[in-house]
Backbone as JSON, one array per atom type, in Angstrom:
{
  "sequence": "XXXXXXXXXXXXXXXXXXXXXXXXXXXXXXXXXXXXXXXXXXXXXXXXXXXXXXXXXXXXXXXXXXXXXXXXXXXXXXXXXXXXXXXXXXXXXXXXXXXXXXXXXX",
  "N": [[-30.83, -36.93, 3.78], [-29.47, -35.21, 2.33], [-30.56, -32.56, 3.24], [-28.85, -32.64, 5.42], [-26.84, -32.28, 4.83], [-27.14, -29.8, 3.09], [-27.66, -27.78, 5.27], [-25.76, -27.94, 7.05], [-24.12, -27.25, 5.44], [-24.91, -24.25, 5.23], [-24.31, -23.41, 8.25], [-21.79, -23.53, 8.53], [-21.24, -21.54, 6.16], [-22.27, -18.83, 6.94], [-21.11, -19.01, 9.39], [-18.74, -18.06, 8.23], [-18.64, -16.01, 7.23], [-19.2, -14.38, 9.32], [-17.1, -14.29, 10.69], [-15.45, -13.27, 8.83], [-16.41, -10.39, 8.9], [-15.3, -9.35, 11.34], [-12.5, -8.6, 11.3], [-13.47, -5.97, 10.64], [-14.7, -4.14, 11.75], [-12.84, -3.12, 14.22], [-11.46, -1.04, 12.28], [-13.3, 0.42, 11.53], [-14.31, 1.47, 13.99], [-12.04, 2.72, 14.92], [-11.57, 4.72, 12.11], [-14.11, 6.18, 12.96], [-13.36, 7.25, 15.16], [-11.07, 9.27, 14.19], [-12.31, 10.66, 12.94], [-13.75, 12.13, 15.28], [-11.52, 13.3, 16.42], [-11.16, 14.9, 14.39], [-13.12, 16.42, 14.23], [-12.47, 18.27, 16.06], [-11.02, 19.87, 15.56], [-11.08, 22.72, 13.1], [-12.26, 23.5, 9.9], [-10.24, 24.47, 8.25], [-7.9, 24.05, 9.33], [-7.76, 21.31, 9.23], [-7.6, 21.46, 6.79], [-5.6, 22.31, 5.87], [-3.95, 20.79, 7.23], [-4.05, 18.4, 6.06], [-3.43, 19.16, 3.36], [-0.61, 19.83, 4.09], [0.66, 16.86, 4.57], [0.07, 16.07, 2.02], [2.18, 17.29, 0.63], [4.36, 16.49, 1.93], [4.65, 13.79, 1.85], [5.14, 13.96, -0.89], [7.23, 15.35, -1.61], [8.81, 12.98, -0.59], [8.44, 10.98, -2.47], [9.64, 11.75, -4.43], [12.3, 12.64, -3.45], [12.97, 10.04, -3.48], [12.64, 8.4, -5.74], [14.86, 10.83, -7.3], [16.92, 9.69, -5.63], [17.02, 7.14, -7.03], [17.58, 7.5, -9.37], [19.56, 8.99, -9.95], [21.19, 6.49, -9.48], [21.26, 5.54, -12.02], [18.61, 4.43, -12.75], [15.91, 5.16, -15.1], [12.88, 6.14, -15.7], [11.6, 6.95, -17.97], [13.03, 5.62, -19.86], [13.6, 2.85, -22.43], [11.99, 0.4, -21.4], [12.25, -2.41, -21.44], [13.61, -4.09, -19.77], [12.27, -3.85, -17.32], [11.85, -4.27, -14.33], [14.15, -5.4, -13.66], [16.21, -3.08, -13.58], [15.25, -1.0, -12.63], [15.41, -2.45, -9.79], [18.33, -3.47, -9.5], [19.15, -0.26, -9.4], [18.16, 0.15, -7.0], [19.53, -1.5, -5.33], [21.81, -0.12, -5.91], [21.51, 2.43, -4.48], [21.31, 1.37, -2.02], [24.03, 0.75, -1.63], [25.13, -1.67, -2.42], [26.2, -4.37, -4.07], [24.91, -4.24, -7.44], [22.97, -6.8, -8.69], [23.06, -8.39, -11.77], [21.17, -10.5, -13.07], [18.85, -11.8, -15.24], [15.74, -10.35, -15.75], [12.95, -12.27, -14.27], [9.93, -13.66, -16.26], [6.84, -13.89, -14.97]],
  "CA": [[-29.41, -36.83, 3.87], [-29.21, -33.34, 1.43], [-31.3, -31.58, 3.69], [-28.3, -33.0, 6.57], [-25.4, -31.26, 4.01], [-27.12, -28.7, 2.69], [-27.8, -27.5, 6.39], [-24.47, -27.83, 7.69], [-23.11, -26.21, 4.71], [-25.05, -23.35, 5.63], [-24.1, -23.32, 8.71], [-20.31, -23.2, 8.12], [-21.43, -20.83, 5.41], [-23.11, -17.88, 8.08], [-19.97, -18.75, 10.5], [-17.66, -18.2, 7.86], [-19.22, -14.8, 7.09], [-19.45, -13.86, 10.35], [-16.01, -13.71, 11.09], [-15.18, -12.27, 8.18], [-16.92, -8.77, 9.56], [-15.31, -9.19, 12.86], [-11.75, -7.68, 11.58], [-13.58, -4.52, 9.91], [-15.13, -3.52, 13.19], [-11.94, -2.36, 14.75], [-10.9, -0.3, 11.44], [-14.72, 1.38, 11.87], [-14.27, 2.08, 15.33], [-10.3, 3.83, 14.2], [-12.2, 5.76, 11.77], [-14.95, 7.34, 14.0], [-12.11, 8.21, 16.55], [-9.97, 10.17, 13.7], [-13.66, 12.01, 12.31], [-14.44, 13.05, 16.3], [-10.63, 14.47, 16.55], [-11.36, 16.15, 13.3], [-14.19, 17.47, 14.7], [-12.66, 19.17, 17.35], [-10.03, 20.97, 14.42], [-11.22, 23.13, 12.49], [-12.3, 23.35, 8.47], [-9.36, 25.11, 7.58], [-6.99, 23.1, 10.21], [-8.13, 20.27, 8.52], [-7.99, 21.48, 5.27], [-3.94, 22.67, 6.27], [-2.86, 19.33, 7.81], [-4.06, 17.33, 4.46], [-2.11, 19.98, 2.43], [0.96, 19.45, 4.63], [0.65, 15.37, 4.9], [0.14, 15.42, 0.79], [3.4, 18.12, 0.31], [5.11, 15.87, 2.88], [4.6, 12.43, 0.79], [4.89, 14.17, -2.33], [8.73, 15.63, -1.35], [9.4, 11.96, -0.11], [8.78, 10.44, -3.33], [10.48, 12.58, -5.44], [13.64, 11.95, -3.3], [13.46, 8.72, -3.94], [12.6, 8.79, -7.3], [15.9, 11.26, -7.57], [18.13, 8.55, -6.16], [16.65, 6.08, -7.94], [18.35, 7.89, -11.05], [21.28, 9.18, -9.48], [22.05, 5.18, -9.56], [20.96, 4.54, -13.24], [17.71, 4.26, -13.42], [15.25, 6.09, -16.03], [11.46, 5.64, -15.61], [11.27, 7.35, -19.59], [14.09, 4.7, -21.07], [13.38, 1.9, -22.73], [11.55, -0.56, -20.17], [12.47, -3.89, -21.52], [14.12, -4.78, -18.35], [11.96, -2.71, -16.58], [12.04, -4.91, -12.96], [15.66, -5.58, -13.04], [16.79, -1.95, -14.03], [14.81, -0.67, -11.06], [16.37, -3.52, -8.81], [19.97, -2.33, -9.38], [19.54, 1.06, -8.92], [17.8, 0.4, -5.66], [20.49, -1.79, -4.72], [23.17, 0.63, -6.09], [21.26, 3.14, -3.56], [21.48, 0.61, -0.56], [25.01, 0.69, -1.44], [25.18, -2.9, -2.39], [26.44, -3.93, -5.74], [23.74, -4.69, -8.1], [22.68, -8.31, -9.29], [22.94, -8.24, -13.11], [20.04, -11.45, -13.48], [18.06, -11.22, -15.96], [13.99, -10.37, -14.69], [12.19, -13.32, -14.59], [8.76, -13.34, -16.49], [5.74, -14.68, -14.29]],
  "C": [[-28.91, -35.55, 3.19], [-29.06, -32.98, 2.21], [-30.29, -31.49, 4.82], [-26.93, -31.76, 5.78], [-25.64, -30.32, 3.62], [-27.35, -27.46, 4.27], [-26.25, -27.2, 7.45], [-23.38, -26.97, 6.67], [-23.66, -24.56, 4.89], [-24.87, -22.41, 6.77], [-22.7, -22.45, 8.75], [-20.38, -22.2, 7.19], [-21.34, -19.21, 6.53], [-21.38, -17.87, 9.31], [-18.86, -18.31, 9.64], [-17.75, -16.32, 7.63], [-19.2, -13.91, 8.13], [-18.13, -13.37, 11.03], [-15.33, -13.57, 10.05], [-15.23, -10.88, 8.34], [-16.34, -8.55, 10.56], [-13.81, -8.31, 12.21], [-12.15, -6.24, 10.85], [-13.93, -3.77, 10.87], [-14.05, -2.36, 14.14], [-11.59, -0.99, 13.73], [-12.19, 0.79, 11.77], [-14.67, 2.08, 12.61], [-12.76, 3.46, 14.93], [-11.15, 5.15, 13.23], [-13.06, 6.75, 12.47], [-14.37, 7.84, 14.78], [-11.6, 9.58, 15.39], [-11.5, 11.16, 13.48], [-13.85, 12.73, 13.96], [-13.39, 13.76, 16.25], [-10.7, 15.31, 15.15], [-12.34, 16.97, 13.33], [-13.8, 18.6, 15.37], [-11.65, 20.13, 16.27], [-11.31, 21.92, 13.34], [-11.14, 23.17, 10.91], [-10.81, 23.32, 8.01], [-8.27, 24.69, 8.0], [-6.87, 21.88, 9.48], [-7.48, 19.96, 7.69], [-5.73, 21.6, 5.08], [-3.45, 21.42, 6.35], [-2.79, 18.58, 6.39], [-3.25, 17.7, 3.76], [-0.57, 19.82, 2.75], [1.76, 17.93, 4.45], [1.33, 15.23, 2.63], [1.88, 15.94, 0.08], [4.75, 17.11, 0.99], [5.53, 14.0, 2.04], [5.23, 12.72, -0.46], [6.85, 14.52, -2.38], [9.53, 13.79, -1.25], [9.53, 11.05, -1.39], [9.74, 10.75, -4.49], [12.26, 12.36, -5.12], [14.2, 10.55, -3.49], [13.16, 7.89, -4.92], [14.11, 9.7, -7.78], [16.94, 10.12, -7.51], [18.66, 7.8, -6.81], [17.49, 6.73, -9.82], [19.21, 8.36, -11.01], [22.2, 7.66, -9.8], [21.69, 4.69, -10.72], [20.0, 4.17, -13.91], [16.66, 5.18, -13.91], [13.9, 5.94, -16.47], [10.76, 6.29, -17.15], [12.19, 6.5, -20.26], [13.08, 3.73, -21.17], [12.96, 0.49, -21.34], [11.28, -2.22, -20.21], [12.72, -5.13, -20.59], [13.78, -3.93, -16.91], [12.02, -3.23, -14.82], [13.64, -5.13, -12.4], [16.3, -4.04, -13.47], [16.47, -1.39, -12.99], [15.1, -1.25, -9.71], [17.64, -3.09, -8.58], [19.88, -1.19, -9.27], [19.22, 0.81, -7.5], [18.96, -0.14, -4.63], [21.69, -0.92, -4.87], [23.11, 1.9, -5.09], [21.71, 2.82, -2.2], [22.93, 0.65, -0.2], [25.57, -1.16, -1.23], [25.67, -3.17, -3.96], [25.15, -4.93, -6.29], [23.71, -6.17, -8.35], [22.04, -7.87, -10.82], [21.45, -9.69, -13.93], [19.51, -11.2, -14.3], [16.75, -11.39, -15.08], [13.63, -12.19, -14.88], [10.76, -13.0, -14.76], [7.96, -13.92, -15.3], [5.29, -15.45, -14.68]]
}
């Protein structure tokens, strides 16, 4: 009777595993597509686009990091209420009026 459960738990074990791997397959396949079109670019094309992508992110946070303190909030103040201080500004961005709550711990 083990040999009946430990058998079937292996079973269900191996199937459970098995389609676990099945959604990485697609991401694999996505990758080897972007490495052949990076094949066909050039080092220095390459090496350009990354530089542009990271300058491109890097501008985007910063603006919204600026707002974010245009409406109040100060990622060097005191961070006591560090979840709800960052909450109201974002809402004071959205153009919403803030919710004064206090945070709630976890």
């Amino acid at each position: 009777m083990n040999f009946k459960k430990l058998s079937g738990f292996a079973v269900s074990a191996s199937m459970t595993l098995s389609l676990l791997s099945l959604p990485s397959l697609p991401a694999n396949a996505a990758t080897s597509d972007a490495a052949a079109s990076g094949a066909a670019m050039s080092k220095q094309e390459l090496k350009a686009q990354k530089k542009a992508d990271r300058q491109a992110r890097r501008a985007k946070k910063n603006a919204e990091l600026s707002t974010l303190e245009k409406n109040g909030y100060s990622p060097s103040a005191n961070q006591t209420n560090y979840p709800q201080n960052l909450q109201n500004a974002q809402q004071k961005a959205a153009g919403q009026k803030p919710t004064n709550a206090p945070a709630v711990a976890p």
